[in-house]
Wavefront OBJ file of the C-alpha trace (Angstrom):
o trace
v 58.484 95.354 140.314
v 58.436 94.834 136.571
v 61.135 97.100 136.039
v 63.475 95.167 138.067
v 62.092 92.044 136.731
v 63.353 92.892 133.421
v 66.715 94.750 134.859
v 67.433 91.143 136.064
v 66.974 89.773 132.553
v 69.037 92.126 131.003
v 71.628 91.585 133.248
v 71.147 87.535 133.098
v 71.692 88.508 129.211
v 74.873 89.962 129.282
v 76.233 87.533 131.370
v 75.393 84.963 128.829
v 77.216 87.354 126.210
v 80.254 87.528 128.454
v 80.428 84.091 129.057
v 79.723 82.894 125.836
v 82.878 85.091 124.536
v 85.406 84.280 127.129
v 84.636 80.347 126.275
v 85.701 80.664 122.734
v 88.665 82.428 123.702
v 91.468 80.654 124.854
v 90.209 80.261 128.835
v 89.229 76.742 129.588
v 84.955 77.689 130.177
v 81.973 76.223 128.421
v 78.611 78.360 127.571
v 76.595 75.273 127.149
v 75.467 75.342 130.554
v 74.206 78.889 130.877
v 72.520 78.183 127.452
v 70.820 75.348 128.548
v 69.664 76.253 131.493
v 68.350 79.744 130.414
v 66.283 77.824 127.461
v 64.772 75.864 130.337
v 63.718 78.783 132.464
v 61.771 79.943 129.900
v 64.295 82.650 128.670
v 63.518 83.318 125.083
v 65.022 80.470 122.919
v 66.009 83.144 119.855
v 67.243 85.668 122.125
v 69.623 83.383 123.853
v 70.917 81.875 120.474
v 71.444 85.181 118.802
v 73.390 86.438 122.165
v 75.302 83.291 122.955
v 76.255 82.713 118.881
v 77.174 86.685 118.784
v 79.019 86.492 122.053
v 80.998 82.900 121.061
v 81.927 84.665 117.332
v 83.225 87.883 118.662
v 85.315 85.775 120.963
v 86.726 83.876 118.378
v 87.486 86.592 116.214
v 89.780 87.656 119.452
v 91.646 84.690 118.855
v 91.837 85.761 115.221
v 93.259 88.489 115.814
v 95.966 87.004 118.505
v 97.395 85.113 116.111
v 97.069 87.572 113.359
v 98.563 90.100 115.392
v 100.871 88.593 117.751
v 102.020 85.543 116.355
v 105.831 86.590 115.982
v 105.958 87.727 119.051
v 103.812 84.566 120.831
v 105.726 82.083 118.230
v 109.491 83.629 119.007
v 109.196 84.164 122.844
v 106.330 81.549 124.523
v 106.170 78.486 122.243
v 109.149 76.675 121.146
v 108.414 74.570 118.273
v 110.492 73.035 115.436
v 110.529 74.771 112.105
v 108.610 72.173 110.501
v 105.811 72.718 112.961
v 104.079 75.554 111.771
v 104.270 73.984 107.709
v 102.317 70.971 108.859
v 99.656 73.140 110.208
v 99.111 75.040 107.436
v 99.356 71.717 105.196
v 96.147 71.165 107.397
v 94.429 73.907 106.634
v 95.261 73.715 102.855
v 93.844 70.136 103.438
v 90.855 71.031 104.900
v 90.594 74.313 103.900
v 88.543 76.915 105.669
v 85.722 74.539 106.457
v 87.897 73.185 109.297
v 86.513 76.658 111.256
v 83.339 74.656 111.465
v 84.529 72.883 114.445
v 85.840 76.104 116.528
v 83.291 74.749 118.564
v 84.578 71.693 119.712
v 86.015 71.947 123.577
v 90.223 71.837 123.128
v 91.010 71.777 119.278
v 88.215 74.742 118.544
v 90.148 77.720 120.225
v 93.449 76.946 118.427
v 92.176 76.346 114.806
v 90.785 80.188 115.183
v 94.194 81.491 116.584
v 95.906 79.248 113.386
v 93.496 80.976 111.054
v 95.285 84.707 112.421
v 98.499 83.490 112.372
v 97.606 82.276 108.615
v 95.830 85.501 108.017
v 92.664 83.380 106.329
v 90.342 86.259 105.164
v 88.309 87.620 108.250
v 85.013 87.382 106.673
v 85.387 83.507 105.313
v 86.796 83.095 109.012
v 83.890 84.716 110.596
v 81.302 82.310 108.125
v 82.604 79.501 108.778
v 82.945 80.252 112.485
v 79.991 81.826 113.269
v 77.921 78.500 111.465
v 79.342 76.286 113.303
v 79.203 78.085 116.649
v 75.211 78.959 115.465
v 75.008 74.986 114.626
v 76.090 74.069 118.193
v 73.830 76.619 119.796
v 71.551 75.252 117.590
v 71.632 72.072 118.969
v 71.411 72.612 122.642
v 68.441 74.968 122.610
v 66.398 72.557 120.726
v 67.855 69.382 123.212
v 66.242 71.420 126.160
l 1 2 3 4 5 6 7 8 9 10 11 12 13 14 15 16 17 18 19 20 21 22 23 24 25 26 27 28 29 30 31 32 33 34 35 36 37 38 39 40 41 42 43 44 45 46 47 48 49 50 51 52 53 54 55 56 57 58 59 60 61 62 63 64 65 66 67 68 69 70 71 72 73 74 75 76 77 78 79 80 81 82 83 84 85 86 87 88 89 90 91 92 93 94 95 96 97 98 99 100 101 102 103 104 105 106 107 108 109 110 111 112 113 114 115 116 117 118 119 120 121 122 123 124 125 126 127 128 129 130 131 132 133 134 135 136 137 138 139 140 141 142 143 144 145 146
């Protein structure tokens, strides 16, 4: 009985992993939720911040990596924008700088300040500090709200 006990866990684990990733990419889902109510279950409060923060980074580095990537081809063929689009973006980031990533957690402007930062190509591993703080901060937050 133990051993499925803790087959069930594992599995309850990954699907916070998977979740956690597809919400920072750029599908409208949330991983607060599962977060939340795994903490209250009694799930183990580090475990679930280390997978969900993990998960939530790796998913925006996805979205890194679509812009890096495939922002010609995304820029030229699916969104139309004016040429003076794109320069007012990046006069955001220069603004702002890198700490912007901060806030890739926030629901509706977090997903497309980390596919920006591709299509920019902002060094990965300032992108993935920045990212991965803020993302840990949020986490962070809800564990300890529980």
């Amino acid at each position: 009985m133990a051993i499925i006990s803790t087959l069930f866990k594992m599995i309850e684990y990954l699907s916070l992993f998977i979740v956690s990733f597809l919400a920072a990419t750029l599908l409208p889902l949330g991983s607060e939720i599962f977060v939340a109510t795994m903490t209250i279950s009694g799930y183990n409060a580090w475990l679930i911040f280390a997978i969900a923060t993990t998960g939530n980074t790796l998913g925006s580095i996805t979205n890194y990596y679509i812009g890096k990537l495939g922002a010609n081809f995304i820029l030229s063929r699916y969104i139309k924008v004016n040429s003076d689009k794109p320069q007012k973006t990046e006069q955001i980031y220069q603004k702002w700088g890198s700490p912007i990533l901060f806030f890739a957690w926030i629901p509706i402007i977090g997903d497309p300040l980390t596919v920006v930062a591709g299509i920019f190509k902002l060094n990965l591993y300032i992108f993935i500090f920045w990212v991965a703080l803020g993302k840990a901060f949020r986490y962070f937050v809800v564990i300890i709200s529980c």
